[in-house]
N, C-alpha and C positions, 0 to 999 in steps of 0.2 A: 836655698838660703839657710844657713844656721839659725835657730829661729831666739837664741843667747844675743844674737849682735846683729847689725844693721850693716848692711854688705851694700858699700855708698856706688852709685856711681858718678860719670863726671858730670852730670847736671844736681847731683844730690852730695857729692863733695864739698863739705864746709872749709872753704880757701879763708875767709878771714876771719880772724879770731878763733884760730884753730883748737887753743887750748879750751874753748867754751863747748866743743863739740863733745855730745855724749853717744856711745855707740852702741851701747845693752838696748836690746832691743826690750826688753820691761820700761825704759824712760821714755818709748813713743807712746808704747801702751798706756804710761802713764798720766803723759802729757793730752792722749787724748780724750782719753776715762774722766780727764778734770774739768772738759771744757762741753761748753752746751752751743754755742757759734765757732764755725770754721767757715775760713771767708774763699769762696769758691774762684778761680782764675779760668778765665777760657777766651777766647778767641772768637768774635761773634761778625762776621763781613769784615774782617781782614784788620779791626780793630780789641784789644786788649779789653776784659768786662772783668771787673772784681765783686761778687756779691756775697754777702752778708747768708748762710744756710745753715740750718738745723742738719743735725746729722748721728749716728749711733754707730759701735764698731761693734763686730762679734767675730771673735779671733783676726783673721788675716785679712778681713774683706772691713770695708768703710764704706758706709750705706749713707747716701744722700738723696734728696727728693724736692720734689717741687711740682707744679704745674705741668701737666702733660702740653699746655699751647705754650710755654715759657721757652724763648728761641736760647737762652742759655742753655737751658736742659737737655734742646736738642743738639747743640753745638756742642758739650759735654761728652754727647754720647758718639760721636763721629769724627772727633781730633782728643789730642792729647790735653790734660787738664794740671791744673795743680790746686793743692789743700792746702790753706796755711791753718793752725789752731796757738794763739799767742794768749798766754796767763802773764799780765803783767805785776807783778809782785812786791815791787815797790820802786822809789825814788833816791838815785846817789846821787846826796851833794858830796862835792868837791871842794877842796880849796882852790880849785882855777874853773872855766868854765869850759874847759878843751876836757878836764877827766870828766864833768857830770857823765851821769847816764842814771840806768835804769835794771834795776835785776828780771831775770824775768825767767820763762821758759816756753821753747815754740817744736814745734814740728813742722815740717814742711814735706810733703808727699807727691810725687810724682805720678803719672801715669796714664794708660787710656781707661776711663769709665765703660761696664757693662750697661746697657739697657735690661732691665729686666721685663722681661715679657710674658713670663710664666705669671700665673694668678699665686700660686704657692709660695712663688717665690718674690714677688711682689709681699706679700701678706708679711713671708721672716722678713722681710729688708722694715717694713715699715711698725713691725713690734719692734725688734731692735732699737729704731729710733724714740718711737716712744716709751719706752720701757727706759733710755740713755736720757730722756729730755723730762719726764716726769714719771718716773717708779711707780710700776704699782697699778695703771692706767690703763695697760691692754685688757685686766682681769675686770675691771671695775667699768668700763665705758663698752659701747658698743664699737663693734670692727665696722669696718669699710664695707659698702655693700659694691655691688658691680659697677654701679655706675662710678660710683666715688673712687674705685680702684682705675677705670679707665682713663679718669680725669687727676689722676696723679702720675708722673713721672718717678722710678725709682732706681737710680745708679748705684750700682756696686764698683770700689777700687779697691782695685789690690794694693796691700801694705808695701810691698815690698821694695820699692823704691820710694826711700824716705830718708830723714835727716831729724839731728835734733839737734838744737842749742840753750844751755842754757849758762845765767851768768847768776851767780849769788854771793852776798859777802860786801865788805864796806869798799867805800871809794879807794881807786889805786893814784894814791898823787904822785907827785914828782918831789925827790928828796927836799926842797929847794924851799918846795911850799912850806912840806911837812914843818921842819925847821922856821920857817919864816912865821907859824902862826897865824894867820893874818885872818883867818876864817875858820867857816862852824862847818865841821866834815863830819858825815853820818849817813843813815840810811831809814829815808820814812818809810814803815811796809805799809803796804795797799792790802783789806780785807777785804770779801763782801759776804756777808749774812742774810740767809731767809729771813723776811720779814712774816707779820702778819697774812695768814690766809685770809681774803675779801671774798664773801661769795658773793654770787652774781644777784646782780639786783633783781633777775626774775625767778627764782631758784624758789622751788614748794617750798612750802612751812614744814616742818617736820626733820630736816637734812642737819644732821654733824657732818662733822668735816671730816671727812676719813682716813684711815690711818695712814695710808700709805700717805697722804699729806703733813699731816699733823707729824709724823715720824719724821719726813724731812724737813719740814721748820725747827722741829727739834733739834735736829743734827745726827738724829740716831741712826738713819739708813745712810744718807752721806753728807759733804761736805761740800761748802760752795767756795772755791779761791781764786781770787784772779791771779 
């Protein structure tokens, strides 16, 4: 695969609303770099399971985990699965209520999940995530000791069969409308900002809040957008 552009295939072919489709492979990277939940799809006794998972990418591989007893995770790792990761962006009003919608930017990724079963490699898959879900963390917290590593599940997918879409910019009316006036056409955008860090209500005396926190409340390491 060219690693400049995303080389679709026919389950990763965006058929509608084709002109939304972006194909630089930099806008999955981006798409996924921005988001902290990717909602996990898999197949569990013969019925469809969509759940909510934390996750971290480092280059071509997309690292996911959960519960080593989680019948998802094991169903993941033995049929084919799909990633979605959706930043909703804001809201289009329209002058009619057939144009509203919504700007946004998604990725959706295909594929069969590795098990990883290496201790090693278990460890990269599960810095990468937290290192993607809170910066700064693997160096500052203690790692996973054996047992905790047994008792975690950690799936690797390959990038490579993936899609992106994205929609930006004001409502598209119908000339009819446009002309007719008859409503308030715009686009409300959606942000979301770090708030205050809370520390834990049994946390010693003595403890600031540490940089790699305080830097991202700030804004200064990165940025939170839906």
């Amino acid at each position: 695969m060219n690693r400049a552009t995303l080389s679709p295939t026919p389950r990763s072919t965006i058929r509608r609303g084709k002109k939304r489709a972006v194909n630089e492979r930099e806008a999955l990277d981006a798409v996924l770099d921005a988001g902290l939940i990717c909602h996990l799809s898999v197949v569990v006794d013969g019925a469809p399971l969509v759940l909510p998972t934390g996750y971290g990418r480092d280059g071509n591989t997309l690292y996911l985990h959960g519960s080593s007893g989680a019948r998802s995770l094991s169903a993941a790792g033995t049929s084919e699965i799909c990633v979605a990761v959706t930043h909703l962006d804001g809201v289009v009003y329209a002058r009619s209520v057939f144009h509203h919608s919504v700007n946004y930017r998604c990725a959706v990724v295909h594929g069969q999940a590795r098990v990883l079963t290496d201790d090693a490699d278990k460890l990269h898959g599960l810095r990468v995530l937290t290192e993607h879900l809170a910066p700064g963390s693997w160096a500052h917290t203690r790692e996973p000791n054996r047992k905790e590593l047994a008792q975690t599940t950690v799936l690797a997918l390959d990038l490579t069969e993936a899609s992106v879409k994205i929609r930006t910019g004001p409502p598209v009316d119908d000339e009819d409308d446009v002309d007719a006036g008859a409503a308030w056409a715009g686009v409300l955008p959606i942000t979301q900002t770090w708030g205050m860090p809370v520390p834990s209500p049994d946390l010693a005396d003595g403890w600031d809040v540490p940089g790699h926190v305080t830097e991202r409340h700030l804004g200064r390491s990165d940025e939170l957008s839906a």
